[in-house]
C-alpha positions in Angstrom: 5.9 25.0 11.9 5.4 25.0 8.0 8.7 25.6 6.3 8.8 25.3 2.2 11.1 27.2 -0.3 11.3 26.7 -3.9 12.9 28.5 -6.9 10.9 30.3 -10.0 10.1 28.6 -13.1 10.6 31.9 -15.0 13.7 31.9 -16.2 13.5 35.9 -16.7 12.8 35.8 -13.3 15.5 33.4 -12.3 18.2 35.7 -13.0 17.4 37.6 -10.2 15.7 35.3 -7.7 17.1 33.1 -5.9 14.1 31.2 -4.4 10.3 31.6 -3.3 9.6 30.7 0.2 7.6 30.7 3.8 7.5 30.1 6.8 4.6 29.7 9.5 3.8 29.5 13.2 0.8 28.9 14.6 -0.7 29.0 17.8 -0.1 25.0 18.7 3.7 25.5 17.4 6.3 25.5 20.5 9.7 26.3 18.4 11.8 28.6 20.2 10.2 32.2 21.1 13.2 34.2 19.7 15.4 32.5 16.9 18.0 34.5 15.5 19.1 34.8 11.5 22.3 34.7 10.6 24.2 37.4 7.9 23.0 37.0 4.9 24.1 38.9 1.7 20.9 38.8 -0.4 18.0 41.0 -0.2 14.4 39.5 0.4 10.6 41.1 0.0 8.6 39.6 2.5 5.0 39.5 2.3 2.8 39.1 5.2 -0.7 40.5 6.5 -1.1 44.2 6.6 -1.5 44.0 10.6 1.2 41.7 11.5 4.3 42.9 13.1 7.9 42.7 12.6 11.0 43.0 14.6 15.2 42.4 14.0 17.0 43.4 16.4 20.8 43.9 16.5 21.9 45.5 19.8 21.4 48.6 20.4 19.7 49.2 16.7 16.3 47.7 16.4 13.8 47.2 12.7 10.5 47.0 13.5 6.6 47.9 11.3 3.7 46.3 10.2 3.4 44.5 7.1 5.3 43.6 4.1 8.5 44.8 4.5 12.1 44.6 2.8 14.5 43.1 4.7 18.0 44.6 3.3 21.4 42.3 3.3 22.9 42.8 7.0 26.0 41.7 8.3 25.5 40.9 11.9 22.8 37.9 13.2 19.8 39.5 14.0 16.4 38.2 16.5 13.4 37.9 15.3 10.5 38.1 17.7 8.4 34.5 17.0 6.6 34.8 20.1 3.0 34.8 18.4 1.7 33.3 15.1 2.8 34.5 12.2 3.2 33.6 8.3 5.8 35.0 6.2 6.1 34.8 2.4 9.2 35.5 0.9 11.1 36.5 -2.2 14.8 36.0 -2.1 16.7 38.0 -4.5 20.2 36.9 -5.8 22.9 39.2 -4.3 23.1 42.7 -5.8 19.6 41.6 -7.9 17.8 45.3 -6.7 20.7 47.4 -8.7 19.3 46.1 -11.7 15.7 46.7 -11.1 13.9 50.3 -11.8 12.1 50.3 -8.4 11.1 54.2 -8.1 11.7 55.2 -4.0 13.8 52.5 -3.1 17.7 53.5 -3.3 20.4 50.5 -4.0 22.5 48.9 -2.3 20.7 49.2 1.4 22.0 47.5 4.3 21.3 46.6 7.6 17.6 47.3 7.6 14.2 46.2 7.2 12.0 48.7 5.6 8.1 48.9 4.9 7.3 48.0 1.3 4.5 49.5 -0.7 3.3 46.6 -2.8 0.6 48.7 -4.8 3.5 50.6 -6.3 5.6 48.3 -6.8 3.7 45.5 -8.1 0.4 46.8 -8.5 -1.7 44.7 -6.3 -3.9 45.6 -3.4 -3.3 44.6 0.1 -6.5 42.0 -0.5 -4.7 40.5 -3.2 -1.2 39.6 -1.0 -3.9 37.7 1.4 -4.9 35.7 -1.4 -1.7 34.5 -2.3 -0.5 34.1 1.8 -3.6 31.8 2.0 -2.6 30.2 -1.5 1.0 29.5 -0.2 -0.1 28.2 2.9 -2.5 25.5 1.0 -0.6 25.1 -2.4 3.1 26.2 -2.4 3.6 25.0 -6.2 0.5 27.3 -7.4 1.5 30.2 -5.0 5.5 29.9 -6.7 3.2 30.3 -9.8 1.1 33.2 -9.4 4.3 34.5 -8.1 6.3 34.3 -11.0 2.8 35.9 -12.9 2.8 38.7 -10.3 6.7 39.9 -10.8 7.2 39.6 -14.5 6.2 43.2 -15.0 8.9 44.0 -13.0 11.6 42.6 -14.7 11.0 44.0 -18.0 12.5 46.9 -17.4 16.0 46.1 -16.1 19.1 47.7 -16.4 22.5 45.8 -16.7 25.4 47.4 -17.1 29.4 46.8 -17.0 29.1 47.0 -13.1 26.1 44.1 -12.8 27.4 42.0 -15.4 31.2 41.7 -13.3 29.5 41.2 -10.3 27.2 38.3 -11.7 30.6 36.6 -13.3 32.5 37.5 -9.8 29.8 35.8 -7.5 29.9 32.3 -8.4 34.1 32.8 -8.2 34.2 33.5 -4.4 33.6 30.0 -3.1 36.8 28.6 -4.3 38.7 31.6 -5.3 41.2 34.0 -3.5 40.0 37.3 -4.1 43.7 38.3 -5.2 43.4 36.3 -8.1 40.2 37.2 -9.4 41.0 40.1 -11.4 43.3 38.2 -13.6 40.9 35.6 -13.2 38.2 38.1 -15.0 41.3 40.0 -17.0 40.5 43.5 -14.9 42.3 45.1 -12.2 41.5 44.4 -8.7 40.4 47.9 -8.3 37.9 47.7 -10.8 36.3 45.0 -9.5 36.2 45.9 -5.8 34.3 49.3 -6.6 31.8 47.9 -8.9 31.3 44.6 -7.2 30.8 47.2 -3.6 28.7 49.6 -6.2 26.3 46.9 -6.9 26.2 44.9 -3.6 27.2 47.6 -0.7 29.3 45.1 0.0 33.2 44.3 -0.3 33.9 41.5 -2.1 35.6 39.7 1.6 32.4 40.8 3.3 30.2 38.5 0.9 33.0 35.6 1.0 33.0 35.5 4.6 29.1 36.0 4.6 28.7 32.9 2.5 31.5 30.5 3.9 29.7 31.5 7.0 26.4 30.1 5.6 28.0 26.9 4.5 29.9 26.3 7.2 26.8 26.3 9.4 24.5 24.0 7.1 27.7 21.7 7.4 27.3 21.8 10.8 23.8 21.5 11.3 23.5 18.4 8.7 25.4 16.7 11.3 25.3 15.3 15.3 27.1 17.0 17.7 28.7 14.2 18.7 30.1 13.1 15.1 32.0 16.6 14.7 35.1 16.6 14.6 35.9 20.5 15.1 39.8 20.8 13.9 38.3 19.7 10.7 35.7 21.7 10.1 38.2 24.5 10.8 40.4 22.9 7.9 37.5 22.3 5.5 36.8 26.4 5.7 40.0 27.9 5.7 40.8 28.4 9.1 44.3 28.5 10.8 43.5 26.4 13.8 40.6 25.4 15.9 40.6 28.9 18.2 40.4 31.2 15.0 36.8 29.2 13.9 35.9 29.5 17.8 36.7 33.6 17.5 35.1 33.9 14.1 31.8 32.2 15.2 31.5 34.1 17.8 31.9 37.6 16.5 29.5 36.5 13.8 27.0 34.5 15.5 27.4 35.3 18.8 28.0 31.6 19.9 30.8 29.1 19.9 31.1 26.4 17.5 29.8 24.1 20.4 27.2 26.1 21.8 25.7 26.5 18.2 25.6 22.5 17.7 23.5 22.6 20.6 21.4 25.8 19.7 21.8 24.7 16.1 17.6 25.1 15.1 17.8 28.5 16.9 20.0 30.2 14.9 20.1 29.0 11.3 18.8 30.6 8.5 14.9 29.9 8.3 14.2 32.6 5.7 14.5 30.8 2.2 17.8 28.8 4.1 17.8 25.5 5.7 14.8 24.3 7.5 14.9 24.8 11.4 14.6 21.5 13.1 
């Protein structure tokens, strides 16, 4: 399995990417047939071979196509079908990046789906072209991230920002440590102001993306560490839970999993696109 992910040297593009990555499996690869991906706020453009299929799942709902695809923010763990080769390239947006961009046909904010994206419209390049730069990642991923950052700077020279974008970019970086009470004094705005552009811009409430990222966290903690060295009633303290139970409950409405079971499913389950690397 190649893994690789690295952020844009653009700094035009910067403000609304997040990172460049992929991911391959091959034929001689044995990783696990069906990982799963955890909620993730952000939105991501995947580029892969015009022929090769896709699949999330979410019981009972089901994303599936051919190609390069969208693959919105959603807020339950999906599966991926890995069960033959594959190579993904992806383009991970900052959260609530899309509102800001002047993408004709595509309507913002979109959640909980994976959609087929038409790459000669939106970036002008033939299905030919996206092989190229597949093959290019696959042998170079510092050329690729730069051909990449050539290929989208036509579409960020048309962006709009406006009083809604710019409080949501000053409230993101504010939800790690902050209580969401205090943020609107915090940002000298009411709370209601900020919950409907922050949800205008994202699709998301402000407690959905908290949770969504202390989610994220908590699982790279996890997974950075031996089952055997973690001490569970303090991981519960270290992310804000009331006890040991209420992180066993929360990880398993999210994730589907106990805190145990995922320390020994750990590589099946985190975040392989543009997250941590499966081991």
């Amino acid at each position: 399995m190649q893994i690789w992910s690295k952020p844009p040297k653009n700094q035009t593009i910067a403000k609304y990417v997040a990172l460049f990555w992929l991911i391959e499996k091959t034929n001689k690869d044995e990783s696990y047939h069906f990982p799963k991906l955890n909620p993730e706020p952000a939105t991501h453009l995947i580029l892969c071979p015009q022929q090769q299929r896709y699949i999330y799942q979410t019981l009972p709902t089901e994303s599936n196509g051919t190609g390069c695809h969208w693959l919105y923010p959603q807020q339950q763990t999906l599966q991926l079908d890995h069960s033959q080769r594959f190579i993904y390239l992806g383009i991970k947006f900052h959260i609530g990046a899309l509102y800001s961009l002047n993408i004709e046909g595509y309507s913002h904010p979109t959640l909980n789906q994976a959609v087929d994206a038409d790459l000669s419209q939106l970036l002008g390049t033939k299905s030919s072209d996206i092989e190229q730069l597949i093959e290019l990642g696959r042998i170079d991923a510092t050329k690729c991230c730069d051909k990449l950052d050539e290929l989208l700077l036509p579409l960020f020279n048309t962006t709009y920002e406006d009083q809604h974008s710019e409080l949501t970019r000053k409230v993101l970086p504010l939800l790690e440590n902050s209580l969401i009470s205090e943020l609107g004094n915090k940002l000298h705005c009411s709370q209601r102001t900020l919950e409907r552009s922050f949800n205008r811009v994202t699709g998301l409430t402000m407690k959905q993306c908290q949770s969504m990222n202390k989610l994220e966290a908590m699982l790279e903690y996890i997974y950075q560490r031996e089952t055997v060295d973690i001490d569970w009633a303090e991981v519960a303290f270290k992310f804000g839970f009331s006890d040991q139970p209420h992180l066993i409950r929360h990880l398993k409405k999210q994730i589907g999993l106990t805190p145990k079971n995922y320390a020994e499913q750990r590589g099946l389950t985190i975040d392989i696109y543009g997250g941590v690397e499966s081991r």
